[in-house]
Each structure stands twice: as C-alpha cells, then as structure tokens.
C-alpha positions, 0 to 999 in steps of 0.5 A: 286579795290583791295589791297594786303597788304604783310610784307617786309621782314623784317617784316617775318624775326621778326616774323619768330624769334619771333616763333623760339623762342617762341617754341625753346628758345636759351637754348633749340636750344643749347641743341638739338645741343650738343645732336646732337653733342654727336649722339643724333640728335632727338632734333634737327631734332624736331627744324629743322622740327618746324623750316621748318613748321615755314617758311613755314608758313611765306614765304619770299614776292614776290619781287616787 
C-alpha cells in the first residue's frame, strides 16, 4: 500500500509567500516596480522570472 501525502493549497500558498519573500522582500518587489515604472524593467523581469521558478517549484495540488 501506498500513501501520497500532498499540501492543500493553502499550505502552497504559505510556502509560495514565504519564498517570494525571502528572495524579494516587500521593498525589493516595490523597488523593481517604480524601476519598471521609469523604463527600467531589469528588476522586475528578475522578480518575475524567481517568481515563475518558485511556482513552478511548488505547483498548486490536484483537485480531489
């Protein structure tokens, strides 16, 4: 027999934020938006590209 132990989604969703924002804290993510707000969009396409990685890394479960 075997048993498949899966988050809820809820439990994804605490890691997901704990992850955002241990790499990109709330002032780094509001940074990389006004650089992006005044054409230089380097930061956030970095944020955006940690933030695909990250949820890739932790998909969202199978319904049941």
């Amino acid at each position: 027999m075997r048993i498949a132990l899966t988050l809820s989604r809820e439990q994804v969703a605490a890691l997901r934020r704990q992850r955002y924002l241990k790499l990109w804290p709330l002032h780094a993510q509001a940074e990389a938006i006004q650089d992006h707000a005044n054409g230089r969009p380097e930061k956030l396409t970095a944020m955006n590209a940690d933030f695909d990685r990250i949820r890739a890394e932790l998909p969202w479960p199978d319904p049941v």
